[in-house]
C-alpha positions as CSV (number, residue, x, y, z in Angstrom):
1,X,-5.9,17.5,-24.0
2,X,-4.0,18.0,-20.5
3,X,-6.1,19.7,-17.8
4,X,-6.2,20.2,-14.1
5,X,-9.1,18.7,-12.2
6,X,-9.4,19.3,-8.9
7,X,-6.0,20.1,-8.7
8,X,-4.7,16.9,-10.2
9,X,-3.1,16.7,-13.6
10,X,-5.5,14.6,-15.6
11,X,-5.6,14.1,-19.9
12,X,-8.3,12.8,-22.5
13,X,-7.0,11.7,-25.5
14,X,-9.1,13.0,-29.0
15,X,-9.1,11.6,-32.5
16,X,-8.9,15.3,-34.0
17,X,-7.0,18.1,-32.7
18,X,-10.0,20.2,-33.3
19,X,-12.0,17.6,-31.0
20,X,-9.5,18.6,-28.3
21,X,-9.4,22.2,-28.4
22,X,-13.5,21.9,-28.5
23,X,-13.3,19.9,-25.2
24,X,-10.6,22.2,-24.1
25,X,-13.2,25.5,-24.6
26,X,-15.9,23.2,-22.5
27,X,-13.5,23.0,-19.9
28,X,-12.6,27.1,-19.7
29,X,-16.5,27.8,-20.1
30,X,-18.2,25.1,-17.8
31,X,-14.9,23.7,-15.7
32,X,-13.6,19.9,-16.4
33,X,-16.2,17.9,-14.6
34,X,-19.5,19.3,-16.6
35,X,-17.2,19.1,-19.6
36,X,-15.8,15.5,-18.8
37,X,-19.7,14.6,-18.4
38,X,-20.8,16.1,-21.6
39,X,-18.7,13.6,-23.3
40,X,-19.2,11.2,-21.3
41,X,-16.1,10.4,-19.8
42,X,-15.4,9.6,-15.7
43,X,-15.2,12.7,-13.9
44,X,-12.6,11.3,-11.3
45,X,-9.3,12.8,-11.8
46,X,-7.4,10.5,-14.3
47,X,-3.5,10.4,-12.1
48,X,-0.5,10.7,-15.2
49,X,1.6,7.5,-14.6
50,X,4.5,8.1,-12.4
51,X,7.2,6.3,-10.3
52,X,10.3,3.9,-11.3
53,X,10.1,1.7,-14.0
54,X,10.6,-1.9,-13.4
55,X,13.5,-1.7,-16.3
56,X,14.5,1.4,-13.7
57,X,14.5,-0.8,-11.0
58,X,16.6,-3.1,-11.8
59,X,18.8,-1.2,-13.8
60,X,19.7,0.5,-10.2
61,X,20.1,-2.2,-8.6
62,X,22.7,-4.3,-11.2
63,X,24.9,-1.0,-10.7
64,X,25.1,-1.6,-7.2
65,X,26.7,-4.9,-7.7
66,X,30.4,-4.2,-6.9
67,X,31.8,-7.0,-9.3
68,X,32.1,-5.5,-13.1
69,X,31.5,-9.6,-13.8
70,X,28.1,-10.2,-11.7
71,X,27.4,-6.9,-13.4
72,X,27.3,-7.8,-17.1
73,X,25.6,-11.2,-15.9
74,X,22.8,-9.9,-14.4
75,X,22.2,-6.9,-16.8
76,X,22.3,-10.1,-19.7
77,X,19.6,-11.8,-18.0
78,X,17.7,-8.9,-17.8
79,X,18.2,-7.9,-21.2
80,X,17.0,-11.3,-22.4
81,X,14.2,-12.6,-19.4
82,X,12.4,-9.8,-18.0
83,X,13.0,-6.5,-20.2
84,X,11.3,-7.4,-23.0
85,X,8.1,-8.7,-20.9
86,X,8.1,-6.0,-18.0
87,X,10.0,-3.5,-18.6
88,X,8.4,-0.2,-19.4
89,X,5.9,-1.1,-16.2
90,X,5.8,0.6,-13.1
91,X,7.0,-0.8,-10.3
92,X,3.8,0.5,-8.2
93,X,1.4,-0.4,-10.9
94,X,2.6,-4.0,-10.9
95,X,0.9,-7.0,-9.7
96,X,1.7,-10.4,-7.8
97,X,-0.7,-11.8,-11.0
98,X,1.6,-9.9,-13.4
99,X,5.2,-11.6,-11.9
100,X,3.0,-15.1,-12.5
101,X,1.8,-14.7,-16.1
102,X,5.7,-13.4,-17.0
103,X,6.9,-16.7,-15.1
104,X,4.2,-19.0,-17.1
105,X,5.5,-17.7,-20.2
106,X,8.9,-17.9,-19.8
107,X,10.8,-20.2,-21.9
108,X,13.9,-22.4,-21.1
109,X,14.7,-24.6,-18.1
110,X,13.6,-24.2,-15.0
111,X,16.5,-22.7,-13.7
112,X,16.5,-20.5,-15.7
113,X,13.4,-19.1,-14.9
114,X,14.0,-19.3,-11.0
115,X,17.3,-17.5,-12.0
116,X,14.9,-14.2,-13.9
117,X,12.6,-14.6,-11.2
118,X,15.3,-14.5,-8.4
119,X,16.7,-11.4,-9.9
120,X,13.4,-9.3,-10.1
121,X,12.4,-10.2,-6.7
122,X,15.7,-9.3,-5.5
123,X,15.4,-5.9,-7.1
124,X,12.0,-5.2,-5.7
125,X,12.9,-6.0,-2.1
126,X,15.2,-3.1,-2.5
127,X,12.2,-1.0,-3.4
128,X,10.3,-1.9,-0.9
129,X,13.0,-1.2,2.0
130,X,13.3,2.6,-0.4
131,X,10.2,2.8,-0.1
132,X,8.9,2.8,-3.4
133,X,6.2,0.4,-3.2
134,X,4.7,-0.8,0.2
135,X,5.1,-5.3,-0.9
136,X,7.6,-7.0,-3.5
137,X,4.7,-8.4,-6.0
138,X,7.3,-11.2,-7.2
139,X,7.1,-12.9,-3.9
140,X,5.5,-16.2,-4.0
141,X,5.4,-16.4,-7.7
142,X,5.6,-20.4,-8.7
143,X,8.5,-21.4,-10.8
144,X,7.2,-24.5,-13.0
145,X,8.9,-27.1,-13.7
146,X,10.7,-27.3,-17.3
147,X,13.3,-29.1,-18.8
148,X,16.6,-29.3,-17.2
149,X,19.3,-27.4,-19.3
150,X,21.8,-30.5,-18.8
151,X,25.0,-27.9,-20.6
152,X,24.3,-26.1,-17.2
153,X,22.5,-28.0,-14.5
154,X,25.3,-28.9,-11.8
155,X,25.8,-32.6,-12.5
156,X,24.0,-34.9,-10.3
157,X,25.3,-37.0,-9.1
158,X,28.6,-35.3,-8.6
159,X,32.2,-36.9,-9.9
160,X,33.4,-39.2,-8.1
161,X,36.9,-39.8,-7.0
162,X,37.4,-42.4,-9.9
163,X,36.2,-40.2,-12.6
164,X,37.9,-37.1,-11.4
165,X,41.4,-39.1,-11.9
166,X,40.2,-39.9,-15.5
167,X,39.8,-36.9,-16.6
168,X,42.7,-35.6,-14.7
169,X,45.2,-38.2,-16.5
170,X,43.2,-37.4,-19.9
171,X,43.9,-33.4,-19.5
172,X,46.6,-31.7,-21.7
173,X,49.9,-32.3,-19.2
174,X,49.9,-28.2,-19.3
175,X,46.5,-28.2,-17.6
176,X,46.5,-31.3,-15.6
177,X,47.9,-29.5,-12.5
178,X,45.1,-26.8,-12.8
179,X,42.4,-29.6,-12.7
180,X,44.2,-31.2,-9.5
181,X,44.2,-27.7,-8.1
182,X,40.6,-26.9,-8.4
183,X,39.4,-30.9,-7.2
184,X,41.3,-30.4,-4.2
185,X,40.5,-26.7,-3.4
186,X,36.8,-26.6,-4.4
187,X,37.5,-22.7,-5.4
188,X,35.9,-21.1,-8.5
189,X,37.7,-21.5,-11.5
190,X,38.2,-17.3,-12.0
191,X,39.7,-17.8,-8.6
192,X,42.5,-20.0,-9.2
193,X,43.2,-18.3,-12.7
194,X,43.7,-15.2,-11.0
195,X,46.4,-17.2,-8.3
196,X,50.3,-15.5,-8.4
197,X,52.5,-16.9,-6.1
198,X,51.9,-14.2,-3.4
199,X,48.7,-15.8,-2.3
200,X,50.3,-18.6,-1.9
201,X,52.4,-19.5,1.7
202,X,54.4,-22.7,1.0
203,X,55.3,-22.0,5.3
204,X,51.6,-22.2,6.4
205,X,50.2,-24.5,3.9
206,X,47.7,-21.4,2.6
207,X,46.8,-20.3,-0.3
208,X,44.5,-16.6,-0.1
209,X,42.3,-16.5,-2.9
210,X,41.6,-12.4,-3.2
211,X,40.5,-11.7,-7.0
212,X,39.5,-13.5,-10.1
213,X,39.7,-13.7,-13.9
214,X,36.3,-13.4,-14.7
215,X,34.5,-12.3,-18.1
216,X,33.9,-8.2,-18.2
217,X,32.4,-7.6,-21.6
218,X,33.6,-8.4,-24.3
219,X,36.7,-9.5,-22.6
220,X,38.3,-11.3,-19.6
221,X,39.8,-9.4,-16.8
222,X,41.1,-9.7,-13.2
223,X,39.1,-8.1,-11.0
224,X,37.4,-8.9,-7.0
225,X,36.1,-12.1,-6.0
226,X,32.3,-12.8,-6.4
227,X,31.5,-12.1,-2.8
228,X,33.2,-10.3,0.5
229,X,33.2,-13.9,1.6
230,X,34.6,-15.4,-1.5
231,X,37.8,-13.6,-0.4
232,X,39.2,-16.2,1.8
233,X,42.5,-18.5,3.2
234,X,42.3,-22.2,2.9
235,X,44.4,-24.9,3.9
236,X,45.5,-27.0,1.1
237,X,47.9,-30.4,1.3
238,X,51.8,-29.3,1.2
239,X,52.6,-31.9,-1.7
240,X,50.2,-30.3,-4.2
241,X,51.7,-26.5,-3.1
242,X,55.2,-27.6,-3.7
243,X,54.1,-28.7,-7.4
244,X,52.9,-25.2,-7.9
245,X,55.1,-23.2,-10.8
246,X,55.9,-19.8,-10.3
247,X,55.7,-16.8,-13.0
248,X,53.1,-14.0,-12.9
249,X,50.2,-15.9,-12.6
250,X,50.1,-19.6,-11.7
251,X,48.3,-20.9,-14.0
252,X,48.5,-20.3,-17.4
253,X,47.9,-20.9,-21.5
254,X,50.7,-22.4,-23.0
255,X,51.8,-18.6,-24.2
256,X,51.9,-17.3,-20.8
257,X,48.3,-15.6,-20.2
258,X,45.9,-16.4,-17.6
259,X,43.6,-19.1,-18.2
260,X,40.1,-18.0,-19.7
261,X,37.1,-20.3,-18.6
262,X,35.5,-20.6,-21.8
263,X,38.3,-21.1,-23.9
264,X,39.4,-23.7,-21.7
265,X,36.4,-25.8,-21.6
266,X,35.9,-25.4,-25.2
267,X,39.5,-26.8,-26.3
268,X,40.8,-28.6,-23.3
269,X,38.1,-29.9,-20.7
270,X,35.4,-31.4,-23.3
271,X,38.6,-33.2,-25.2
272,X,39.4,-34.1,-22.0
273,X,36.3,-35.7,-21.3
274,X,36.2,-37.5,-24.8
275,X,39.4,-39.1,-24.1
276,X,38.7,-40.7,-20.9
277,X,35.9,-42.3,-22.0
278,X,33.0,-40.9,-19.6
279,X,29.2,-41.5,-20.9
280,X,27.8,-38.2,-22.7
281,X,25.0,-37.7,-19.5
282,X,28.3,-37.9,-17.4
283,X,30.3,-34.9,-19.0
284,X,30.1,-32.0,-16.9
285,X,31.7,-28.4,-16.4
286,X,34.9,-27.5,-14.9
287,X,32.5,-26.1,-12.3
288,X,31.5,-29.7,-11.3
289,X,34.4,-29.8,-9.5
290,X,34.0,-27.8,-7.2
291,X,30.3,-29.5,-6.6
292,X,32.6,-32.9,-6.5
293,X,35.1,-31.3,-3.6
294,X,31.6,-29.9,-1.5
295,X,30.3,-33.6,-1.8
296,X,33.6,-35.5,-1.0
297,X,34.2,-33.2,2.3
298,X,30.3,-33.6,2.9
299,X,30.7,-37.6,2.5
300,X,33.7,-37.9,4.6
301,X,31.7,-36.1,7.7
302,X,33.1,-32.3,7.3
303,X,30.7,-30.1,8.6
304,X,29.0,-27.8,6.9
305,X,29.9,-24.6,8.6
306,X,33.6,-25.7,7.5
307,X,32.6,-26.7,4.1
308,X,30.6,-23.2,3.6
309,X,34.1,-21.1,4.7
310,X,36.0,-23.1,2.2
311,X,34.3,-22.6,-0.4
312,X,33.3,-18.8,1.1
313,X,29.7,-18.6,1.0
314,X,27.6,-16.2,2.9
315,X,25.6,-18.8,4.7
316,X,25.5,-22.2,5.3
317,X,22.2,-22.9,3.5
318,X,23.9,-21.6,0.4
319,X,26.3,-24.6,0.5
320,X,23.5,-27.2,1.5
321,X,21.2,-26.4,-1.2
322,X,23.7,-25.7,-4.3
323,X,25.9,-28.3,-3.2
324,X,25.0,-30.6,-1.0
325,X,24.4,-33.7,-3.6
326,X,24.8,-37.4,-2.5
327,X,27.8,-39.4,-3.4
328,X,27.0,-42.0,-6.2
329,X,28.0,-44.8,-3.6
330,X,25.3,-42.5,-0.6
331,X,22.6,-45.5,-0.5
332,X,25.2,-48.4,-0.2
333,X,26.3,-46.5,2.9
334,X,22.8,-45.7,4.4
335,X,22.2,-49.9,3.6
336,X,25.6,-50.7,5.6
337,X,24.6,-48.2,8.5
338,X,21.6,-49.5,8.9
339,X,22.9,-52.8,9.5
């Protein structure tokens, strides 16, 4: 039974419908406070739920994201680590002790959590600067520490030089160029899928990566780079441009296609890695190389503020913290400086 009391829309729910309609005849002949105290209910106007959910919230924010590709990611992640948890609650009726039970409960590795948590928090800011809620509840929320997921988890420490030319003699010859490319660029591996020989300027010794071939749905297609700053010019050594084919796109399948990521770690890279003979704990991603070029320019004194427009990140703590690993040979060179 829905009734106004003092002026704010509040309900009380009955068993019966002929309970209801007898409370709703105390409230036309007494008014709803005697009748909320005849049956013993608090007399306080009980407020209807209102405001954005947090699947709302989120949901708004993931269709900001101008890349169709970080746009399917995130909306997975929220379909499988914080919809089925938090969901149908309001974003003003949620708590800093609600964001920490949800974390506690979470399963997987822990970056996988930090990843959920990362993504709700970021969400939330957004309604806080809207206005929505006055503080972001998520902030401050301890990640615990689970198991690493090793098929994922950057690997530490990153390739060395050695180990990058095992693989890169044990590649299909059709991809070996493609490996050499991404060592010795650092870029993603979308971005050098999407390469055509315009972004490439044999005269300056450039090559402009602009765009990548990136997953969108059920499919693969080309489409902007990850960030504003992800579209960027590099220098890169003469001797590996000239080596460059031309056709459409750069590099390709063996039929002519662009290269797909997965496809070509399922079938190429982890052969690849079989074949030259690395330990299982060292088989890493494709991705791993651009962790290995961060770490080699990092090692051989680059700066970071250099290292962070290479690789075009937004800010320089970015490239410290996701890539900034020590070389497998680091404590043999603290040992030698130290005398």
């Amino acid at each position: 039974m829905r009734f106004r009391n003092n002026g704010a829309s509040s309900s009380v729910t009955f068993p019966t419908q002929d309970g209801a309609e007898q409370f709703g005849q105390m409230v036309d002949r007494w008014g709803p406070r005697r009748a909320l105290e005849i049956i013993h209910q608090p007399t306080e106007p009980k407020h209807i739920a209102s405001g954005a959910t947090v699947t709302e919230c989120v949901t708004d924010y993931i269709s900001l994201k101008p890349n169709r590709g970080t746009r399917d990611a995130y909306t997975g992640w929220f379909r499988s680590g914080i919809e089925p948890a938090l969901g149908e609650v309001r974003i003003n009726q949620l708590r800093d002790t609600d964001v920490q039970r949800w974390v506690n409960a979470q399963e997987g590795s822990t970056g996988t959590i930090r990843r959920n948590h990362k993504l709700l928090s970021a969400a939330l800011n957004d309604a806080v600067k809207r206005g929505d809620i006055r503080v972001n509840p998520a902030t401050g929320a301890k990640i615990p520490r689970r198991p690493r997921n090793t098929d994922r988890a950057p690997l530490s420490p990153p390739f060395t030089r050695g180990e990058f030319e095992l693989i890169r003699k044990s590649m299909h010859p059709h991809y070996q160029l493609l490996v050499e490319f991404l060592a010795e660029t650092g870029c993603r591996f979308g971005e050098a899928a999407a390469l055509t020989p315009a972004d490439v300027n044999l005269d300056k010794g450039t090559v402009h990566f602009n765009k990548s071939y990136s997953p969108a749905g059920n499919t693969y297609a080309i489409g902007n780079t990850k960030t504003e700053e992800s579209d960027r010019i590099i220098r890169v050594k003469q001797s590996l441009l000239e080596r460059l084919p031309a056709g459409r796109y750069i590099f390709t399948t063996q039929s002519g296609d662009p290269v797909k990521g997965n496809a070509f770690r399922a079938w190429h890279w982890k052969n690849a890695l079989d074949e030259a003979g690395l330990p299982e704990h060292r088989h890493g991603h494709p991705h791993d190389l651009r962790h290995a070029h961060a770490t080699w320019l990092l090692d051989a004194g680059i700066s970071l503020p250099a290292i962070q427009k290479r690789l075009g990140h937004a800010k320089v703590m970015t490239t410290l913290a996701m890539y900034g690993h020590p070389g497998t040979d680091s404590e043999d060179r603290i040992l030698a400086a130290l005398g």
